[in-house]
C-alpha positions, 0 to 999 in steps of 0.5 A: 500500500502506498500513503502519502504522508503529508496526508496520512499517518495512520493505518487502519487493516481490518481491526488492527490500527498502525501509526507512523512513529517517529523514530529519531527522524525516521519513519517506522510504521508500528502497531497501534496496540500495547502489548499489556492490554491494547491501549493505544500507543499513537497516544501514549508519550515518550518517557523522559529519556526517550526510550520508551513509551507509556501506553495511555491506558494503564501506564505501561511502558513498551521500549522503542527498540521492541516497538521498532523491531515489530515495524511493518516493512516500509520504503520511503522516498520523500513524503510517499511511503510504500508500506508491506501489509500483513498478508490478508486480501480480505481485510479492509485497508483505510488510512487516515489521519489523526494526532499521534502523540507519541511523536510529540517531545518527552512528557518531561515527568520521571522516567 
């Protein structure tokens, strides 16, 4: 699937939901869900350090690297972005746009 960026940031597959994470200046598509019980990580803030985010829901902190290393494959070439879904034809693929906090600055509180 090709997004581009300047007007989407966000993947809807089916029930599963994928945000553009900014990862120090590069663009990673990751999974919208916390791994504790699904809160929504596009909404969660980075810790102090930097390293990890806390999910919004029940304050759990999932680290960048793991999220990272789960990101969808990706190409990017200026504001496009050639991104590798999970294989299913049948799912429903909508994106969208909406405001990822997760991209924001540290939320400046204790680690």
């Amino acid at each position: 699937m090709t997004i581009d960026l300047r007007r989407h940031n966000t993947v809807l597959a089916g029930d599963e939901r994928y945000f553009m994470f900014d990862d120090d200046g590069r663009a990673r598509m990751v999974h919208d869900r916390c791994p504790h019980r699904g809160g929504p990580l596009s909404l969660g803030r980075r810790t102090p350090d930097g390293r990890r985010l806390t999910c919004p829901w029940h304050g759990t902190k999932v680290g960048v690297a793991a999220l990272c290393r789960t990101a969808l494959p990706m190409v990017r070439s200026g504001r496009t972005a050639v991104v590798v879904l999970p294989d299913d034809a049948a799912t429903p693929v909508t994106t969208i746009h909406r405001h990822i906090l997760a991209n924001l600055p540290t939320d400046g509180g204790t680690p």
